[in-house]
MISE-865626 format. One line per field, with one value per residue: x, y, z of N, C-alpha, C in turn; residue number from 1. Coordinates in nm, 2 decimals. Layout:
n.c1 c(X ...)
n.c2 c(Y ...)
n.c3 c(Z ...)
ca.c1 c(X ...)
ca.c2 c(Y ...)
ca.c3 c(Z ...)
c.c1 c(X ...)
c.c2 c(Y ...)
c.c3 c(Z ...)
pos c(NUM ...)
end
This chain:
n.c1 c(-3.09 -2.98 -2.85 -3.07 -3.14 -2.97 -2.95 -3.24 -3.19 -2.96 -3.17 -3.39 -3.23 -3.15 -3.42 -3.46 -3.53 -3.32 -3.12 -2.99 -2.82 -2.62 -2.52 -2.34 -1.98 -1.79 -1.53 -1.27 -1.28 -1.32 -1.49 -1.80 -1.92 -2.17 -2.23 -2.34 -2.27 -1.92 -1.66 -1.43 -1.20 -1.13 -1.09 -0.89 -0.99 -1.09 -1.32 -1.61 -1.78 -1.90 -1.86 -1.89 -1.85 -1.95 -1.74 -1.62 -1.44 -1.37 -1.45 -1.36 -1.48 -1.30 -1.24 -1.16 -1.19 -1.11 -1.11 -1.05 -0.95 -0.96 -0.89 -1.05 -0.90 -0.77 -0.61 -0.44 -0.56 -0.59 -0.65 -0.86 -0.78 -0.89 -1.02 -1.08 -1.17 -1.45 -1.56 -1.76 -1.81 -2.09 -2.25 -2.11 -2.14 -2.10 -2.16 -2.07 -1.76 -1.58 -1.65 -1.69 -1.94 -1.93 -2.08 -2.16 -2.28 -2.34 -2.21 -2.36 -2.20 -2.14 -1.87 -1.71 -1.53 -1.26 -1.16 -0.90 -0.95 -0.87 -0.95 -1.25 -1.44 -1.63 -1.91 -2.13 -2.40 -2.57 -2.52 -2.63 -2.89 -3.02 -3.12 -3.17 -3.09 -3.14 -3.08 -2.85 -2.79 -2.64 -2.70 -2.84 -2.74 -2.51 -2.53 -2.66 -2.86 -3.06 -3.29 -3.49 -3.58 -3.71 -3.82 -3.96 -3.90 -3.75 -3.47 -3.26 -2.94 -2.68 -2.29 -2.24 -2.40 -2.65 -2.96 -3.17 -3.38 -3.66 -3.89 -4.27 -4.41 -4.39 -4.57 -4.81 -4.85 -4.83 -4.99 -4.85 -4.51 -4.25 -3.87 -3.63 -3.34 -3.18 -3.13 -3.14 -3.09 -3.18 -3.21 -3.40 -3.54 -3.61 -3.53 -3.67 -3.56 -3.73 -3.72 -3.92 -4.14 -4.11 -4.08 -4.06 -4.12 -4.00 -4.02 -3.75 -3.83 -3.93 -4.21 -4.41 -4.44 -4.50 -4.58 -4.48 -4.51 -4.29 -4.17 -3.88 -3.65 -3.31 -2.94 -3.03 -3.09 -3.10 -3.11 -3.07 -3.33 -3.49 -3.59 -3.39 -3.35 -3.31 -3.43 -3.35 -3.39 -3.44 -3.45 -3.51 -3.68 -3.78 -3.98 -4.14 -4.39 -4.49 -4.70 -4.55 -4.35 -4.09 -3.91 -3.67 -3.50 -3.22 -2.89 -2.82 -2.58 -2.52 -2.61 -2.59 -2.43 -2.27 -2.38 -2.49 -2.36 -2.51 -2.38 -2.35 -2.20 -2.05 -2.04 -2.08 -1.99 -2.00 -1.83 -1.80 -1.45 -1.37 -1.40 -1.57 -1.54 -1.76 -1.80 -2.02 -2.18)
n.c2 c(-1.11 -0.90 -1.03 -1.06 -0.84 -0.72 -0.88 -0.88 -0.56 -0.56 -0.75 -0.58 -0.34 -0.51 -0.48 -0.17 0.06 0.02 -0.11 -0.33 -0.26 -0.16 -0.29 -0.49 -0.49 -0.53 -0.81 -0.66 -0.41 -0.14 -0.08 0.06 0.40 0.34 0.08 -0.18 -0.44 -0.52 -0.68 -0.87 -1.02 -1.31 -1.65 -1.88 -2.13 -2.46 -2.52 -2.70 -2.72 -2.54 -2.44 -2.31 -2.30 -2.15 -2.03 -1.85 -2.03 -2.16 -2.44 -2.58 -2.80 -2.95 -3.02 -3.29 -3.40 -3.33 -3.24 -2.91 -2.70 -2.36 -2.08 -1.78 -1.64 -1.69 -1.88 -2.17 -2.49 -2.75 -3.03 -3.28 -3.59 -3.87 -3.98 -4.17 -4.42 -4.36 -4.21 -4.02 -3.69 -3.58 -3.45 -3.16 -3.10 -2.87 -2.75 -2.79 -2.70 -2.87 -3.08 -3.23 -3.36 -3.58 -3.70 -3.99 -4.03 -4.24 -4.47 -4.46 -4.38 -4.21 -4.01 -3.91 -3.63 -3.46 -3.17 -3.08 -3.20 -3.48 -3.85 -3.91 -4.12 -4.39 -4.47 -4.71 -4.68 -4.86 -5.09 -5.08 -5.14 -4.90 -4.79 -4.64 -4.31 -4.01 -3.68 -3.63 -3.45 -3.25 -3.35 -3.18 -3.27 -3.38 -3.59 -3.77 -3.68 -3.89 -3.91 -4.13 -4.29 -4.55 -4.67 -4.47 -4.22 -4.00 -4.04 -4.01 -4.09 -4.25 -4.20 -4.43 -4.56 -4.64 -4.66 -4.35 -4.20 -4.17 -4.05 -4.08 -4.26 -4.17 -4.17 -4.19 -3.95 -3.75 -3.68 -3.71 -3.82 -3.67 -3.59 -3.53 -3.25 -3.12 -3.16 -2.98 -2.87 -2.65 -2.44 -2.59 -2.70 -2.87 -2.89 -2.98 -3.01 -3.04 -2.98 -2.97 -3.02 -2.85 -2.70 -2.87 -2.92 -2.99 -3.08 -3.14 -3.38 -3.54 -3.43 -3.38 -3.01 -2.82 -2.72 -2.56 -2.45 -2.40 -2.36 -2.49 -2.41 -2.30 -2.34 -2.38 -2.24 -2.17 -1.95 -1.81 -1.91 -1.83 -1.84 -1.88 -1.89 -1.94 -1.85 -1.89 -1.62 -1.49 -1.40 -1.55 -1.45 -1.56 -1.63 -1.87 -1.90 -1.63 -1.49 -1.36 -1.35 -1.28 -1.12 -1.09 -0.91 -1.06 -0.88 -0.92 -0.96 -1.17 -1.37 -1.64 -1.75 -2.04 -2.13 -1.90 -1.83 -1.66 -1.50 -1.35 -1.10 -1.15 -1.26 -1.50 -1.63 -1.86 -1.93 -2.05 -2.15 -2.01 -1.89 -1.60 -1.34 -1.15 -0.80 -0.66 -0.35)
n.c3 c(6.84 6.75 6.51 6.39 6.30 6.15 5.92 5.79 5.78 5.56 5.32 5.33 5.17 4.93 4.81 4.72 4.49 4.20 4.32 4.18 4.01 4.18 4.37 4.41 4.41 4.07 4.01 3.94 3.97 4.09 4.38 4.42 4.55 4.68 4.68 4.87 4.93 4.94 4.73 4.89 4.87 4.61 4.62 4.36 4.18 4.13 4.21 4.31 4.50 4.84 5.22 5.48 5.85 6.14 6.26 6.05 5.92 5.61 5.38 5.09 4.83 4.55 4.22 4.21 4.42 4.64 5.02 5.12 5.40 5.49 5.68 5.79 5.70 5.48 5.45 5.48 5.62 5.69 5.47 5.32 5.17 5.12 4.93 4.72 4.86 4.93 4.73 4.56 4.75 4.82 5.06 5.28 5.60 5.84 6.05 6.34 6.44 6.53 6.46 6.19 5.98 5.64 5.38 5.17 4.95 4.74 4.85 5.06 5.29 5.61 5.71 5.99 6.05 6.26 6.33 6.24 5.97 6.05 6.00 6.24 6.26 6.06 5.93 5.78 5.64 5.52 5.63 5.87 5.82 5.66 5.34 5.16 5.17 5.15 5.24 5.52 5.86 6.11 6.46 6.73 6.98 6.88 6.76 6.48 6.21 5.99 5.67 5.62 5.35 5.29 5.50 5.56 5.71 5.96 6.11 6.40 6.53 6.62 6.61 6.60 6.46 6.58 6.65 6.74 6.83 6.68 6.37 6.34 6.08 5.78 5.57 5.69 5.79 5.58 5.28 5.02 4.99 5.12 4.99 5.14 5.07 5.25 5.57 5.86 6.20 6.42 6.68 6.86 6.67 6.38 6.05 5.73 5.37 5.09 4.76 4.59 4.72 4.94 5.27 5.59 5.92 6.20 6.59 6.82 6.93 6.73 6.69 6.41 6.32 6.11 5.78 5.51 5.18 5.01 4.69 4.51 4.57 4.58 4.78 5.04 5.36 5.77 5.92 6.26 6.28 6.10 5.77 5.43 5.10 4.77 4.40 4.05 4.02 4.27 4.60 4.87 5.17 5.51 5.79 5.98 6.11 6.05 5.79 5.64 5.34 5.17 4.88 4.68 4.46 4.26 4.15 3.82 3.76 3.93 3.89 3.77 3.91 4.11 4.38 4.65 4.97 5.29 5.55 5.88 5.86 5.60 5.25 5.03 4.76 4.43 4.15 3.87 3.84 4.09 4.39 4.56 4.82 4.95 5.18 5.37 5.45)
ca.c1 c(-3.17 -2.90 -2.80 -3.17 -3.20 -2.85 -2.97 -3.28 -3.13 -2.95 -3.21 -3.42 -3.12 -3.18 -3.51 -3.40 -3.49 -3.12 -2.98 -2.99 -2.72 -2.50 -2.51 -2.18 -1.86 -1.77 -1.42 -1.13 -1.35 -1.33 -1.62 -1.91 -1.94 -2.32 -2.25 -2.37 -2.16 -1.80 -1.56 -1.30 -1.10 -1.12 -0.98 -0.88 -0.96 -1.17 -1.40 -1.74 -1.89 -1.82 -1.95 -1.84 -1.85 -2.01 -1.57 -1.54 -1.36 -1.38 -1.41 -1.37 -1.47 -1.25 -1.30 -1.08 -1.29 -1.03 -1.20 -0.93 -1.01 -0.90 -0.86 -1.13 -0.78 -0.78 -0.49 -0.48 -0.56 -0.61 -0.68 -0.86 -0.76 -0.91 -1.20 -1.08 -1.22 -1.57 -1.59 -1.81 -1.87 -2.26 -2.30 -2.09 -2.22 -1.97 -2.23 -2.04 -1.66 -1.54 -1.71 -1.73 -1.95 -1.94 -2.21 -2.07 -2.43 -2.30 -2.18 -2.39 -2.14 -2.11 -1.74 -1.71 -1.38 -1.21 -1.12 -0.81 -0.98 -0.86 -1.10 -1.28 -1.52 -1.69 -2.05 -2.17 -2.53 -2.65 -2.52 -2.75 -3.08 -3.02 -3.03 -3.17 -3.08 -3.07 -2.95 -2.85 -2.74 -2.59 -2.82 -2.78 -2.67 -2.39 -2.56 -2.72 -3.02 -3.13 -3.39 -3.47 -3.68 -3.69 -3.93 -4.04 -3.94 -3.66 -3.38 -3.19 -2.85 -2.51 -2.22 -2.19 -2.56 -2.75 -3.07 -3.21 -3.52 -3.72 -4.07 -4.38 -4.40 -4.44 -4.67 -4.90 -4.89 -4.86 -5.03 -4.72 -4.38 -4.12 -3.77 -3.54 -3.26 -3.15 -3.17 -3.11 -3.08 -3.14 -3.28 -3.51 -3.65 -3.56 -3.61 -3.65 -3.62 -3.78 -3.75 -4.08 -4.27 -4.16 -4.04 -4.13 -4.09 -4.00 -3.95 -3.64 -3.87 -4.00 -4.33 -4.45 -4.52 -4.58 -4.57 -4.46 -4.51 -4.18 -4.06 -3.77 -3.54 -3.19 -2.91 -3.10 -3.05 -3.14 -2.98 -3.20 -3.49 -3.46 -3.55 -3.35 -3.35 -3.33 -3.42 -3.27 -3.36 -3.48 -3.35 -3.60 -3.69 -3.90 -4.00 -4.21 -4.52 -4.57 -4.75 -4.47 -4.21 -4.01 -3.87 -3.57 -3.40 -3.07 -2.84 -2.82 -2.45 -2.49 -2.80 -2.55 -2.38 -2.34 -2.39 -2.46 -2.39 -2.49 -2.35 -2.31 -2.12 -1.98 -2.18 -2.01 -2.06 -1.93 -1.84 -1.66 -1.31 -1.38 -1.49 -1.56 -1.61 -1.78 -1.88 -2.15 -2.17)
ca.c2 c(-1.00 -0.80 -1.07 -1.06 -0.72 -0.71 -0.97 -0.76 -0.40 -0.64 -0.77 -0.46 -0.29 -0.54 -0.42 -0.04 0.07 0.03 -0.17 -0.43 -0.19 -0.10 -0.37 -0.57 -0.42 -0.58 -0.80 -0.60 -0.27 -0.06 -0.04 0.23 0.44 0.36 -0.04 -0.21 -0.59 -0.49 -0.72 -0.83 -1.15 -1.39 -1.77 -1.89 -2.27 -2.54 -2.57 -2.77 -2.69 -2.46 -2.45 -2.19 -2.28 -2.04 -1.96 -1.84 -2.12 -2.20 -2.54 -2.59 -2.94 -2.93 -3.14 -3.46 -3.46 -3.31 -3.09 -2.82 -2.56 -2.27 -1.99 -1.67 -1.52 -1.75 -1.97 -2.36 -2.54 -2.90 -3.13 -3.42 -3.65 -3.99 -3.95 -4.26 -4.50 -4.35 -4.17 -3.84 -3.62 -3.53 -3.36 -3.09 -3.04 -2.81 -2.64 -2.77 -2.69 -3.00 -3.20 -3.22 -3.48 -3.59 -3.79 -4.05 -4.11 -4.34 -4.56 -4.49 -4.35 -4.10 -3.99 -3.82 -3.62 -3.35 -3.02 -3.07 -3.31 -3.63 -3.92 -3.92 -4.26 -4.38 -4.53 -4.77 -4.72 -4.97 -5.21 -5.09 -5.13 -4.77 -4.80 -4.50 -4.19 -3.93 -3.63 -3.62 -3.34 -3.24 -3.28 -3.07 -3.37 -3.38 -3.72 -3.72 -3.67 -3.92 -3.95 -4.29 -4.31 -4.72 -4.69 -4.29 -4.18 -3.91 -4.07 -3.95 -4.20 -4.23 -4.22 -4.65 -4.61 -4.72 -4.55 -4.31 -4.17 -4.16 -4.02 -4.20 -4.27 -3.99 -4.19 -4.19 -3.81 -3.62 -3.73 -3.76 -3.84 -3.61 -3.67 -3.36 -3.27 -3.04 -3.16 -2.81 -2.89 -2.50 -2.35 -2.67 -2.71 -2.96 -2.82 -3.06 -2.93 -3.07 -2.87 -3.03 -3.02 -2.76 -2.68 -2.92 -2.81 -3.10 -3.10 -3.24 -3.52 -3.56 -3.37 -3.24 -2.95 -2.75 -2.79 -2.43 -2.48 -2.28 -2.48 -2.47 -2.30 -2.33 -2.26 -2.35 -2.23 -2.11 -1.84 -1.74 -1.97 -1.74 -1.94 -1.87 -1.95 -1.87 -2.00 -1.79 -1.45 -1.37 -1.44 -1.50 -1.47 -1.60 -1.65 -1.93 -1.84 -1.51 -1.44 -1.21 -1.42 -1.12 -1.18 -0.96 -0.91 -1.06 -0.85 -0.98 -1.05 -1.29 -1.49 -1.72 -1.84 -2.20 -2.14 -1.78 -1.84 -1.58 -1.55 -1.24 -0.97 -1.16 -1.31 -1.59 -1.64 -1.93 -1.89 -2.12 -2.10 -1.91 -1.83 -1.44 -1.30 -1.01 -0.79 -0.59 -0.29)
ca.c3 c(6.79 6.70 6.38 6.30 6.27 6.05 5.81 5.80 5.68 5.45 5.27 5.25 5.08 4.83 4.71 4.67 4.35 4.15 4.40 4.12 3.92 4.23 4.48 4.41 4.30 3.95 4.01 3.88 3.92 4.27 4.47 4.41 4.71 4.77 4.67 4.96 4.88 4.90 4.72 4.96 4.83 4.57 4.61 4.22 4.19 4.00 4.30 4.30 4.64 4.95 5.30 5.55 6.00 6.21 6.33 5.94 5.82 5.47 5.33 4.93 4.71 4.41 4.08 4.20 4.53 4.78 5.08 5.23 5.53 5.52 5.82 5.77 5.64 5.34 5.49 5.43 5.77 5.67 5.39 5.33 5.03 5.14 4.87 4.66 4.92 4.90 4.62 4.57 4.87 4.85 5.16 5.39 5.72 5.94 6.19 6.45 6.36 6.55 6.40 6.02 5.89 5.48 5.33 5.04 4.88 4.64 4.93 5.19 5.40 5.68 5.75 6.08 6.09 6.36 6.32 6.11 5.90 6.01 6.03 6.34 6.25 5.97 5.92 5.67 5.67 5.49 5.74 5.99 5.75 5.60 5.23 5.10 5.26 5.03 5.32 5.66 5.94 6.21 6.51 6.86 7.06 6.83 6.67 6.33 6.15 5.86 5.66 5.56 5.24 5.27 5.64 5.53 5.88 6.03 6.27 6.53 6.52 6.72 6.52 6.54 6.37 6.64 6.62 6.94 6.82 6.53 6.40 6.31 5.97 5.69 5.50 5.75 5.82 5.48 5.15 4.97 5.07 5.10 4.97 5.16 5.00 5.34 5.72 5.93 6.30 6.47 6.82 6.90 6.57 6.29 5.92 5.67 5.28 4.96 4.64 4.53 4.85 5.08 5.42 5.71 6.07 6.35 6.73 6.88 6.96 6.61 6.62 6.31 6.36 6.01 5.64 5.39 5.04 4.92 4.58 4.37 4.60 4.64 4.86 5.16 5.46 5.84 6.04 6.40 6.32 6.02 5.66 5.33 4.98 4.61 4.31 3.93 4.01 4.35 4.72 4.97 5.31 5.58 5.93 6.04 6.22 6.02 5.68 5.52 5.28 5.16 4.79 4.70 4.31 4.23 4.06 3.69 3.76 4.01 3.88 3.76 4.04 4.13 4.50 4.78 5.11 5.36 5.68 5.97 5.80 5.47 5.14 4.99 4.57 4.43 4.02 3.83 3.84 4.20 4.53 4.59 4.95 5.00 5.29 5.38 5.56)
c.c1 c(-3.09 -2.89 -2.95 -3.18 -3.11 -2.89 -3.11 -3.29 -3.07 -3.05 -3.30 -3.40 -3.15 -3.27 -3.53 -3.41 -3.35 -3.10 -2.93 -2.83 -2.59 -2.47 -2.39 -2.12 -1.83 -1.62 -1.38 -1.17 -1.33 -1.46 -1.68 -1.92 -2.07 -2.31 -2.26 -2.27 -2.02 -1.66 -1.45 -1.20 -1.20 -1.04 -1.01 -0.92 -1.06 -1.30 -1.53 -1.83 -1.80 -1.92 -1.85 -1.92 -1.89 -1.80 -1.53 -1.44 -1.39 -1.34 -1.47 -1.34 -1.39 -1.31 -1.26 -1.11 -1.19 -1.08 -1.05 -1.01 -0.92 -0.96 -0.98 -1.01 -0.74 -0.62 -0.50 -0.43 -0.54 -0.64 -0.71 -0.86 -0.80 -1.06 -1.20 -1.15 -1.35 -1.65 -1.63 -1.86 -2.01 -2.31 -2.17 -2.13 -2.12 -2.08 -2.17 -1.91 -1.57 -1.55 -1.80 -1.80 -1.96 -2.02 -2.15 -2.22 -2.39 -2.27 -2.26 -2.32 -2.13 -1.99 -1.75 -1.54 -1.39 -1.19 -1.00 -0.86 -0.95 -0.97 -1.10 -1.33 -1.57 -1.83 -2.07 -2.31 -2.65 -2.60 -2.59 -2.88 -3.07 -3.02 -3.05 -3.19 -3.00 -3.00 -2.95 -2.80 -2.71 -2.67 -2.77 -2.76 -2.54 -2.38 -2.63 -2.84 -3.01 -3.25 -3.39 -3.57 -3.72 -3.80 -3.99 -3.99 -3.79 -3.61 -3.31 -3.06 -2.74 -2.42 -2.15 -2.31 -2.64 -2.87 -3.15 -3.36 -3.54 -3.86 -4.14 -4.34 -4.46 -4.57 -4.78 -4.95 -4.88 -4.92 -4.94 -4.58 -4.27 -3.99 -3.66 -3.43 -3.18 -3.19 -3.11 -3.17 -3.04 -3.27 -3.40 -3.58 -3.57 -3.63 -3.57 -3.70 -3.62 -3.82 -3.90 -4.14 -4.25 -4.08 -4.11 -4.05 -4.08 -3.94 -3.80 -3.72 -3.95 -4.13 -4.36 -4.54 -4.58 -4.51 -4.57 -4.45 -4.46 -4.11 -3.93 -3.69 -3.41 -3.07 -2.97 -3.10 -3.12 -3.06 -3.10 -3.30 -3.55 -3.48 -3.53 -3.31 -3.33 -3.36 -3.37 -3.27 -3.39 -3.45 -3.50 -3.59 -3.80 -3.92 -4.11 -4.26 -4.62 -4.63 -4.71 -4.40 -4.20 -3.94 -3.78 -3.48 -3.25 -3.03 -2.81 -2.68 -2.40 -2.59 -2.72 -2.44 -2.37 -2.43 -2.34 -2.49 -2.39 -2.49 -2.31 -2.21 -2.06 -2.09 -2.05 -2.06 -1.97 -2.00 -1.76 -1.55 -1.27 -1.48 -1.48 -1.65 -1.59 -1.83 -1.95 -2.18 -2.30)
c.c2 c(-0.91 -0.86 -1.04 -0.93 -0.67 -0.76 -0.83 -0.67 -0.49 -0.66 -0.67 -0.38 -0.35 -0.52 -0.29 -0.05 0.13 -0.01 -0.25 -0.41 -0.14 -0.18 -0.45 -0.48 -0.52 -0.61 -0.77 -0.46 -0.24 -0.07 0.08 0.25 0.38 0.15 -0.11 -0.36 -0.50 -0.60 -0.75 -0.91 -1.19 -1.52 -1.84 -2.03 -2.39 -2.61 -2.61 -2.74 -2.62 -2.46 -2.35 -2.22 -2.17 -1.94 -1.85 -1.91 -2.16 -2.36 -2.55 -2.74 -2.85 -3.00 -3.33 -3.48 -3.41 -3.22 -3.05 -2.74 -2.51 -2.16 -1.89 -1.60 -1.57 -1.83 -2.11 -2.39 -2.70 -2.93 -3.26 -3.51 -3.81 -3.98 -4.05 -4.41 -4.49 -4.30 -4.01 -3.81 -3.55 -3.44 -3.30 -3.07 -2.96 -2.71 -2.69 -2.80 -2.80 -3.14 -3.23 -3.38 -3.44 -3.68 -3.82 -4.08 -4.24 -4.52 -4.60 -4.50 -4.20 -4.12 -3.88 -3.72 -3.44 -3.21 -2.99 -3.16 -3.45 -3.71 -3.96 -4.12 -4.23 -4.49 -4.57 -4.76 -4.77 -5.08 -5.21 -5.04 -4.95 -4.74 -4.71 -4.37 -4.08 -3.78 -3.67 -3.49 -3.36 -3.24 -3.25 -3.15 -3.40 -3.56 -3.70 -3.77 -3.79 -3.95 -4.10 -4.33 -4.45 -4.68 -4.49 -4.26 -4.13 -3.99 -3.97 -4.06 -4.14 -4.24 -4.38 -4.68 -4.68 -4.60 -4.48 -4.24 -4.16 -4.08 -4.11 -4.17 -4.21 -4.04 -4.18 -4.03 -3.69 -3.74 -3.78 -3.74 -3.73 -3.68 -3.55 -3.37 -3.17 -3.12 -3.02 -2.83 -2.70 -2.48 -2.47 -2.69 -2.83 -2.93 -2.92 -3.02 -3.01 -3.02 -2.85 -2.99 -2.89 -2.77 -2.79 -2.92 -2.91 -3.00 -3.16 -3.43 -3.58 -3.55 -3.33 -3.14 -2.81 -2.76 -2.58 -2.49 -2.38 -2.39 -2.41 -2.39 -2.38 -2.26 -2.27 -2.34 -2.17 -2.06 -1.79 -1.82 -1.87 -1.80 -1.85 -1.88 -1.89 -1.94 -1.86 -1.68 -1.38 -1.46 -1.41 -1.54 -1.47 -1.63 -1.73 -1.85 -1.68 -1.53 -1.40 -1.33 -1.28 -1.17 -1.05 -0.97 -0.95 -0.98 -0.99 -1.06 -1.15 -1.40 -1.63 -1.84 -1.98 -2.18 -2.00 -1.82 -1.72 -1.57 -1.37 -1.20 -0.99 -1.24 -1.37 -1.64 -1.70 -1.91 -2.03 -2.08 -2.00 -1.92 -1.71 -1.45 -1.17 -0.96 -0.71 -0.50 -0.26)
c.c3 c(6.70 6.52 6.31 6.21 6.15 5.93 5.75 5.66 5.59 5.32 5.23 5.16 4.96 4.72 4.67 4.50 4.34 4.19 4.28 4.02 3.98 4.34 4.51 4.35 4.22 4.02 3.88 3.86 4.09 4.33 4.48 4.52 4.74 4.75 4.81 5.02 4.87 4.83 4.81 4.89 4.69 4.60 4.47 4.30 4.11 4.12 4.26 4.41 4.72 5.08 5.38 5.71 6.03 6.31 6.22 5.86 5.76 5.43 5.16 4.89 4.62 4.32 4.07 4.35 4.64 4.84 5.13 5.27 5.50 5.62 5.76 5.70 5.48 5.34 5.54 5.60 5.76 5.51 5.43 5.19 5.01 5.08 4.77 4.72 4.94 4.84 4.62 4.69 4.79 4.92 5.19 5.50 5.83 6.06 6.32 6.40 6.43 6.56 6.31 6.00 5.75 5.49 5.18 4.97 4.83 4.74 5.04 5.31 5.48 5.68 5.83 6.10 6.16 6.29 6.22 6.02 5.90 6.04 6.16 6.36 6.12 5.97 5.79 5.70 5.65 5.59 5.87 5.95 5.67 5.45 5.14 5.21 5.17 5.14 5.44 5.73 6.06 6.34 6.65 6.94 7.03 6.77 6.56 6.31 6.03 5.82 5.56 5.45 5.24 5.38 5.62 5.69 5.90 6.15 6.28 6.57 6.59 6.56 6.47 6.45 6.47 6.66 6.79 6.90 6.67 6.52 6.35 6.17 5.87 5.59 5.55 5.87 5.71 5.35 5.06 5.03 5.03 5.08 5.01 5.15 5.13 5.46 5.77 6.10 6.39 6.54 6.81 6.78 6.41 6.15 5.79 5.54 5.14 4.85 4.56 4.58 4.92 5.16 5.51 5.85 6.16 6.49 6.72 6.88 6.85 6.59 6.53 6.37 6.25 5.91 5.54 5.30 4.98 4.86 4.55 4.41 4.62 4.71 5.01 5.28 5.61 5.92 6.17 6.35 6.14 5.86 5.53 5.23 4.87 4.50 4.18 3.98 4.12 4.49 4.82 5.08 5.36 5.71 5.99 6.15 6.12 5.85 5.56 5.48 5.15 5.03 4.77 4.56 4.33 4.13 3.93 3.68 3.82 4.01 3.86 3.86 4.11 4.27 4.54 4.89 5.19 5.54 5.77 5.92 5.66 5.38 5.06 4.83 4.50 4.23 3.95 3.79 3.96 4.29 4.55 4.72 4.95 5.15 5.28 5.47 5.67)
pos c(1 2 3 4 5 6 7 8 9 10 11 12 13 14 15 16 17 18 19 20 21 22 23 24 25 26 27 28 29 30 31 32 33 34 35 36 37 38 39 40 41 42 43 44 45 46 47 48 49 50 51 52 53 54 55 56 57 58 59 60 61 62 63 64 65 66 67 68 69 70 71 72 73 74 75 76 77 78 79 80 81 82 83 84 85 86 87 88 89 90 91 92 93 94 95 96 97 98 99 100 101 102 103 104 105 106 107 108 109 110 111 112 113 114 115 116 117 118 119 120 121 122 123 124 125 126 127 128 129 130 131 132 133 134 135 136 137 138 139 140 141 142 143 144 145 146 147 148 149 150 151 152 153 154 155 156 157 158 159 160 161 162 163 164 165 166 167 168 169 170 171 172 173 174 175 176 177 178 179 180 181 182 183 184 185 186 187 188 189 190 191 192 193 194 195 196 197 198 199 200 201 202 203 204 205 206 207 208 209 210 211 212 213 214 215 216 217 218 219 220 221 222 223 224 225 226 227 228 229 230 231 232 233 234 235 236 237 238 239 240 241 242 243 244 245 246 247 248 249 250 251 252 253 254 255 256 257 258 259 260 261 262 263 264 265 266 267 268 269 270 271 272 273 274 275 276 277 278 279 280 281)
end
């Protein structure tokens, strides 16, 4: 309750007439007293992607495919450099911090690895009938989500790929097929997201149980059951079950941003040539 209500005053903040003009401090400028975003760090680097654990530990793609963790202090924990064997990392999934999966699209590989990054296991999963699986996730058993565009239908797999549950088949419960570019495994609920189509809502046990028609977002995420997105210019928010989706102005300076992650007290804004973390009071 407490994080909901954080995020929240948060986002209200954002629609403040002006905030649009005082919400971030400018790097290499001080912080306006009323700015709400405070500048704390930057990390310099030629990064490509970022994902950020619920501990605060930072993980940064570069441009020659190497992931490194670093500490919430901005202190190097691991490396992983075995990205010539499978090529482009596609996915991140760190919601459970001891145990990172990567997703090789190109290969059709999962790589399960530990807490310092070394390799835990790896999955081929076209060798067990898998051959298009555009994402996967982390799911609360601590086995994974894929969806399998080849049979239209959401598994539930071990890490040897042997399959534990599944749903019925998508062709035979929506009109057109979704293709989600997000699995999001949080509080009994399985959120499945297609830029095209929308939000779709599973059980654990693969109920559908509801269909949002929010396009063209990116950034997608859920915090408390809590759904979040953006697409160029405006940050929105939402709450399955209610009516309200809450739309909120980006500052002009950060429209361009590859990638905002927002997480309980800090706001993550990924630039090229950088990672900027800010906090929030």
């Amino acid at each position: 309750m407490q994080l909901r209500s954080t995020i929240l005053f948060l986002l209200l903040i954002l629609c403040l007439p002006g905030a649009g003009g005082t919400l971030f401090a400018q790097q290499g400028q001080p912080a306006q007293r009323d700015s709400f975003f405070i500048l704390s760090r930057t990390i310099a680097g030629d990064f490509t992607d970022f994902t950020v654990d619920n501990l605060g530990n930072i993980y940064v793609l570069n441009q020659s495919g190497q992931l490194k963790k670093m500490g919430p202090a901005g202190d190097s924990v691991a490396v992983f450099n075995n990205v010539r064997q499978y090529g482009k990392i596609q996915f991140i999934d760190v919601s459970n911090p001891l145990k990172v999966l990567l997703y090789f699209k190109d290969f059709g590989t999962v790589v399960t690895l530990d807490r310092f990054l070394n390799t835990r296991s790896t999955l081929d999963l076209r060798r067990r009938q898998l051959f298009q699986v555009k994402a996967i996730g982390q799911a609360y058993d601590n086995n994974i989500w894929v969806f399998d565009e080849l049979e239209s239908k959401l598994k539930r797999i071990g890490e040897d790929g042997r399959i534990i549950d599944q749903t019925a088949d998508f062709r035979l419960l929506f009109d057109s097929m979704p293709s989600p570019n997000f699995i999001v495994d949080q509080n009994k609920q399985v959120y499945l997201y297609d830029a095209t189509k929308g939000v779709y809502l599973f059980d654990y046990y693969g109920a559908f149980k509801n269909r949002i028609r929010f396009i063209g977002w990116t950034d997608f995420s859920v915090i408390n059951n809590t759904i979040f997105g953006r697409d160029a210019g405006l940050l929105y928010r939402y709450e399955p079950g209610t009516l309200n989706l809450q739309q909120y102005p980006i500052p002009p300076s950060m429209q361009k941003a590859r990638k905002i992650k927002i997480v309980p007290g800090y706001l993550y804004l990924l630039r090229d040539g950088q990672l900027e973390i800010y906090t929030y009071r």
